[in-house]
C-alpha angles and dihedrals in degrees: 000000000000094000089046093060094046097070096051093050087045091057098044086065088052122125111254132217082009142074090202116113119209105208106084111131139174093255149025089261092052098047091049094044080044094061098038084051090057091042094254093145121001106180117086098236089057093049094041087053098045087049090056093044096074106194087212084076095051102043132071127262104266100032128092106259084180099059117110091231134073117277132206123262114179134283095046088289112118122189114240127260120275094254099048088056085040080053094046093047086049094055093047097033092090088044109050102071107187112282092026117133125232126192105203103197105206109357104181102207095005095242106133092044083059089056095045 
């Protein structure tokens, strides 16, 4: 149920009339604070992961790794925009206990492996 009900409250938050996302930033910490600021991820563990997975990491020299949108990565593959990652971590937060083991089947980037 739980993971029935956050997409509806994700997509309430969701810019209307515009695909531009506000919460681009400088910096990881910007871009975080950013997200939780337009109401991308609520709960601590998701911000607390978000702020240790740094998309600079993750994104080639000469791209905006701050930019709320996905960027590319090589090989026509792009890793996804920061809100969309903040929107994945929200709907398993409640989910992944410590410990606890995830397969991520085709991870792109491997972003979101790295936040788990």
């Amino acid at each position: 149920r739980a993971l029935l009900a956050a997409p509806l409250l994700f997509l309430a938050h969701a810019p209307t009339g515009s695909r531009t996302w506000t919460s681009s930033a400088g910096s990881n910490e910007g871009l975080v604070n950013n997200l939780h600021r337009d109401k991308r991820w609520w709960s601590h563990r998701v911000g607390e992961a978000l702020l240790a997975t740094d998309r600079a990491l993750f994104v080639p020299p000469g791209k905006d790794p701050y930019q709320d949108a996905p960027q590319p990565i090589g090989y026509s593959a792009t890793i996804s925009a920061p809100h969309m990652h903040a929107y994945v971590l929200e709907l398993l937060e409640g989910q992944l206990q410590p410990g606890a083991k995830v397969l991520d089947v085709g991870c792109g980037s491997g972003i979101l492996l790295a936040a788990f």
